[in-house]
N, C-alpha and C positions, 0 to 999 in steps of 0.2 A: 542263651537268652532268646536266640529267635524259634527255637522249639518249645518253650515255655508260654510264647505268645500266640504261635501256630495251635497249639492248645488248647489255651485259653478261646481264641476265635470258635475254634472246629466248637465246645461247647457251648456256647453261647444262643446259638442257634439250632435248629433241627432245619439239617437238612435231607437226611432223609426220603422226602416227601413231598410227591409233585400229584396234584390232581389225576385222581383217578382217568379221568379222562382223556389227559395226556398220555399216561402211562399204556393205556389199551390201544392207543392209538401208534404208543411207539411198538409196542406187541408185536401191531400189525405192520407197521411198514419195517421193522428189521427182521423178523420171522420168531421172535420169544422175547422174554422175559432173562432166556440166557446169553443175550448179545448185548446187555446193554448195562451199564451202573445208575442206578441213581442216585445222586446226593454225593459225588466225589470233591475230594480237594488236591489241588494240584500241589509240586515240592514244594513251592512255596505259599498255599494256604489258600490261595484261589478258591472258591467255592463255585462249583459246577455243575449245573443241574444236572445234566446226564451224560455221562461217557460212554463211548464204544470203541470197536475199532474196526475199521475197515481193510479189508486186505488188496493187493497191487491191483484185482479186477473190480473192487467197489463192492464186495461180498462183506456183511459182516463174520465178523469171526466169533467166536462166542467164547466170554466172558471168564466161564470156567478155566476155560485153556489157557491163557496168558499166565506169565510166569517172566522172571526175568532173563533165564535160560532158553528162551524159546524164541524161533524164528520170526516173533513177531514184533521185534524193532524194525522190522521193512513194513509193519503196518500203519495205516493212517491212522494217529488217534483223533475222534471227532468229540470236541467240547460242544453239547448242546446248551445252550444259553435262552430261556424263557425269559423274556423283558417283560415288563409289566410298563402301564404306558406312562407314567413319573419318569422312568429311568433314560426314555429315550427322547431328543431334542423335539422342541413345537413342530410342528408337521411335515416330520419326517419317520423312517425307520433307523435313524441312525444313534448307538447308543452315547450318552455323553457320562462324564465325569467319570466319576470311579470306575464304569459299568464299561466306557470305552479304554483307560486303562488298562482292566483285567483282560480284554479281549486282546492288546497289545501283549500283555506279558505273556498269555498263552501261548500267544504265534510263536513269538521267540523261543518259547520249550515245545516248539514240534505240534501242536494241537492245528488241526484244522478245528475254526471256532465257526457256529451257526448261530446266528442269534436269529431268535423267533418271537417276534413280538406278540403276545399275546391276543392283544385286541383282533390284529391281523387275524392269526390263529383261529380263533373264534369267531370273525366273521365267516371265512372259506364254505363253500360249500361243498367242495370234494379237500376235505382235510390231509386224507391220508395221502394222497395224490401231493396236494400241495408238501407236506412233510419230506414226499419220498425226493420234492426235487430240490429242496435245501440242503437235505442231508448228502445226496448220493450225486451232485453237480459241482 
């Protein structure tokens, strides 16, 4: 039953697809296109803006590689989480309802989660800087 809903969910939406601009921007602070997922969902249906994985020195590892056989359950996985500014409490950065939830159920399956407030985001004037110290701190 619950993979028929997990299903259902995953289609319902595209996720896919994160702003161009995020996406060049994660290019640049992980070093490619091949260190990182966009649009993942976790075992149980979480939806994830972006995954990676970081290994014991804080190096991304790249994407291609991983496998279930493979040394890389000693790596960190990093749940990037894009807030939109609805989803997070009156003035703060902290996510509420569902959105603090999912950030709960993460942790518990091994995810280091970053959530990144958009608005924040886009005000920055050194973005990638700011990026690099959410992700890799």
């Amino acid at each position: 039953m619950q993979e028929k809903y997990c299903k259902e969910v995953q289609e319902q939406r595209d996720y896919k697809t994160i702003k161009k601009e995020y996406h060049h921007l994660l290019v640049e602070v992980l070093g490619g296109p091949q260190y990182f997922q966009v649009g993942t969902f976790s075992p149980y249906s979480y939806s994830i803006n972006v995954e990676c994985l970081l290994d014991k020195d804080k190096r991304p590892v790249e994407w291609n590689e991983r496998s279930d056989d493979s040394p890389h359950d000693r790596s960190d996985r990093v749940a990037i989480l894009l807030l939109k500014k609805h989803e997070m409490c009156y003035g703060s950065y902290r996510p509420k309802g569902f959105h603090r939830t999912r950030q709960r159920h993460l942790e518990i399956l091994g995810y280091k989660v970053v959530n990144i407030p958009r608005s924040e985001l886009d005000s920055q004037p050194g973005k990638v800087e700011y990026l690099r110290k959410k992700i890799f701190i």
